[in-house]
N, C-alpha and C positions, 0 to 999 in steps of 0.2 A: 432419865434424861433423853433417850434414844426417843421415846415416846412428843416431847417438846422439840426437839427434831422434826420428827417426822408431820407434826401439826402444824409448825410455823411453811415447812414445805410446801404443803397439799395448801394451804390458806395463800403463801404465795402466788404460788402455779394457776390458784383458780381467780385470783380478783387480778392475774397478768391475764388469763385467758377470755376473760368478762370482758377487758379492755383491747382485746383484740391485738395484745403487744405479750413479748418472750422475757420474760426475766430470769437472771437467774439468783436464787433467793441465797441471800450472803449465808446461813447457815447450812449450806450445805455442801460445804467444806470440811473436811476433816480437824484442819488447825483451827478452825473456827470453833468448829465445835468443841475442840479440846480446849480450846481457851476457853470458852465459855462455860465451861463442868469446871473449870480450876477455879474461878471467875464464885460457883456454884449459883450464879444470876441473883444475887439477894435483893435488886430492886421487887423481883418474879417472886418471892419464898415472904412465906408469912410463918413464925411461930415454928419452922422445920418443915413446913411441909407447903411441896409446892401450889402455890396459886396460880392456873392456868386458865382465864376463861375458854368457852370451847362455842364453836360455834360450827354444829353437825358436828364432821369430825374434822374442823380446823380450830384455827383460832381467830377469835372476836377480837381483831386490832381495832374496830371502836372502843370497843368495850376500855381496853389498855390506853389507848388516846382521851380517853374521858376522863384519865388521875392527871391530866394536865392543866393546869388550874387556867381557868374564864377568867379574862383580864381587860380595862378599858385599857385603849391603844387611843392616843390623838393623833393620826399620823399628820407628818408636816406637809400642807398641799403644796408649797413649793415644790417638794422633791418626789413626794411620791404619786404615783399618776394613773394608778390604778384603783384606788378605793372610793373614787366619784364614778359614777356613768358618764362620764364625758369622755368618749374616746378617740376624738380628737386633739386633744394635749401633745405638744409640741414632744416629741421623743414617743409616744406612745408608737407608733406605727412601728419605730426601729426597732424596740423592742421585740414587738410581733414577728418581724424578721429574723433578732437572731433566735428564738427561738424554735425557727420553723429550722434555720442551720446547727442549731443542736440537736433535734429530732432526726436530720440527717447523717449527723455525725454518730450518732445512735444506733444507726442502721448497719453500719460498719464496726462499730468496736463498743464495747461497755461502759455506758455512760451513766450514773445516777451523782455520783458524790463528784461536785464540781467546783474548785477552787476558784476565789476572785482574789486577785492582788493588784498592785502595781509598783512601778519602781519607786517611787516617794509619796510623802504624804499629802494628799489633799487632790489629787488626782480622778476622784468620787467613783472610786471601787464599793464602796458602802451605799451609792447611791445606784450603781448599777447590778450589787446582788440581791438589795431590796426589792429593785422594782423589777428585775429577772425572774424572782420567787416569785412576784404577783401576778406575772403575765401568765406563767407558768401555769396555777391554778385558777387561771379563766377556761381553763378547757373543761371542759366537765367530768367529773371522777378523776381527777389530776391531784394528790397529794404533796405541797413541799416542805419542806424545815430549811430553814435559814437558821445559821447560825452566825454569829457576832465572835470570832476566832481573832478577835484582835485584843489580848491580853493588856498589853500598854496603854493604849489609847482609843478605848472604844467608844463607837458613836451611832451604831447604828439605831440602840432604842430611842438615841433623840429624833432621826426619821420615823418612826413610827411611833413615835409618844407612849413607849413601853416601857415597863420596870427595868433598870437594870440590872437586879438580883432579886434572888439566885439564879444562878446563873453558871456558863461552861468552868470559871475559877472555881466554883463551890464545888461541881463536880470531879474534877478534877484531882482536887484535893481534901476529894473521901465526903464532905460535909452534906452530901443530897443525894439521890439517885435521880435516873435520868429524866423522869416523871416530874420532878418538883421543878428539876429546871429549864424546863421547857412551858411555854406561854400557849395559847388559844386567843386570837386579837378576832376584829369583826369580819373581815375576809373568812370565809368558808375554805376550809382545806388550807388555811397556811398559817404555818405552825413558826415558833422562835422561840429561841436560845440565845438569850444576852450573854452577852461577855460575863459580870458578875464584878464583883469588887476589882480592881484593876491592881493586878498582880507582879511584883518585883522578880518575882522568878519565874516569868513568862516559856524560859526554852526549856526550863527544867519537867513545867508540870505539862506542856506541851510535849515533852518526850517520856513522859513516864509512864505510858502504855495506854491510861486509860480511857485517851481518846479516841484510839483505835477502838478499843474493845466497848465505848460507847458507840461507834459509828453502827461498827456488828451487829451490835442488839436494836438499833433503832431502825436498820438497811430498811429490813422488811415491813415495816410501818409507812415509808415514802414511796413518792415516786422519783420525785429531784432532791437532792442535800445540796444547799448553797453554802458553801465556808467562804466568809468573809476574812481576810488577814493582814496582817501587819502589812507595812510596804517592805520590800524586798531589799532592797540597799541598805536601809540604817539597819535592820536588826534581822538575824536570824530563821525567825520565827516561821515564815511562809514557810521556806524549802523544809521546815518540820514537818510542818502540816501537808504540801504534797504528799509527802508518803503515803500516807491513807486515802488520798484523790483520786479518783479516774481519770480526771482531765484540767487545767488551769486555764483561765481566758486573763490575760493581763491588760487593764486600765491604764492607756495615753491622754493625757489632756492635749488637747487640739491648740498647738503655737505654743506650751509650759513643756510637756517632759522636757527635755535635752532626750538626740537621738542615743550619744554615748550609753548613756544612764539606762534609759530600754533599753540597748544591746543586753547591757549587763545585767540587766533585771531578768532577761530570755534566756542568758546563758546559764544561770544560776537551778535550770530544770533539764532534763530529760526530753529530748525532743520526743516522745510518743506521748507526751501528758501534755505538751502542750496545742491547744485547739484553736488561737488567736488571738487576734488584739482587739479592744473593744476602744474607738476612738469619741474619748467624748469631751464634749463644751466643743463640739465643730459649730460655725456660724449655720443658722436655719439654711441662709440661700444657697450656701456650701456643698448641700449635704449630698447632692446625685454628682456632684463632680470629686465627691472623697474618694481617695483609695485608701484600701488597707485589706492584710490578708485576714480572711475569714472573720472579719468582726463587722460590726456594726459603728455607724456614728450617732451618737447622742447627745441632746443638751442637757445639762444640770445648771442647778447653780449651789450643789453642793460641793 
């Protein structure tokens, strides 16, 4: 095992170094690593004995990205604004923006696994870690996984006209590895994880470790992890999912939240995780006269 250590390491180190950026690769951690020998990685193990592609003396994360099954995606052009060449669509620039202020929040503290929520439903959190994840991987050699972490009510496969299983439930609860539940759509480099069957015991299998110890094994494969999740006030479920985050950006709808209900939605995290508020359905002519801390304004009409 020391050995699958030390490959996922040097394979990190060198395609961060390619890229001209510092990572530091989730398995190289002690507790990681221990979970992961307890774990004994059987998505990794075939027959008893370990399956490691290699590549020189690292590891071929194509190679491992390629058991991720090729799937037609329709995505909905209403909402999502990245899988046309037109990059002039209305939100498309803000996007560009915040991503240039996540790369600087990056510069100062460790940022890959990125939490999207907001304090109620329909607020279009789904709509802004979809198209977050897209902007993402328009840079070039830019890796993301979006995942669909909303166990109750999940919707992001209807913006991208995805399967929605299998999926993080299936995972979750033992029935896949992480390979099966994970998608390949037409966008190059950007990867998804539907929700899956929409699950009754949403905080149970959300705390039962093994979303953590999927995030671990898949760290080193991305570059960004988008977790999409519940809204924060009716249910539980976000402040789960933080735990395992680097950082949280929370969704305002522009004249809808109530400011109470965002207070409370803020309060409910750790002020080092949280990175800002992402203001969106602001009116177009609005948009150079918005404030708001460290976030962008956006239009949807999700």
């Amino acid at each position: 095992m020391s050995r699958i250590h030390d490959a996922l390491k040097r394979a990190e180190q060198e395609r961060a170094t390619s890229m001209g950026t510092h990572v530091e690769p989730a398995f190289d951690q002690p507790e990681v690593r221990n979970e992961v020998q307890r774990e004994n990685m059987p998505s990794l193990q075939s027959s008893g004995a370990t399956v490691m592609p290699t590549m020189a003396s690292g590891l071929n994360y194509e190679s491992l990205l390629a058991r991720c099954p090729q799937t037609e995606w329709s995505p909905d052009p209403r909402t999502m604004l990245f899988f046309q060449e037109d990059d002039s669509r209305v939100g498309a620039e803000e996007f560009r923006t915040l991503r240039s202020r996540l790369y600087q929040i990056r510069e100062k503290m460790p940022l890959k696994r990125l939490m999207v929520t907001s304090a109620l439903p329909k607020e279009g959190k789904s709509f802004v870690a979809a198209n977050l994840a897209q902007v993402l991987v328009r840079q070039h050699g830019r890796r993301a996984l979006v995942i669909d972490a909303d166990l109750r009510n999940p919707g992001m496969h209807r913006h991208l006209g995805a399967a929605q299983s299998p999926g993080l439930a299936e995972y979750l609860l033992g029935e896949c590895d992480e390979f099966a539940a994970l998608q390949r759509g037409p966008m190059e480099n950007l990867f998804f994880m539907p929700a899956g069957r929409v699950a009754g015991s949403a905080p149970e299998l959300l705390s039962n470790g093994r979303l953590k110890l999927f995030l671990q094994r898949v760290e080193p494969l991305f570059d960004w992890i988008i977790l999409d999740t519940s809204p924060v006030i009716p249910v539980s479920d976000a402040t789960l999912v933080a735990s395992s985050c680097d950082g949280i950006l929370i969704v305002v709808r522009s004249n809808v939240t109530p400011s109470d209900l965002a207070r409370r939605a803020r309060e409910e995290f750790p002020d080092k995780l949280l990175l800002g508020v992402v203001l969106n359905g602001a009116p177009s002519g609005k948009l150079a006269q918005s404030k708001y801390y460290y976030g962008e304004a956006v239009n949807s009409q999700a």
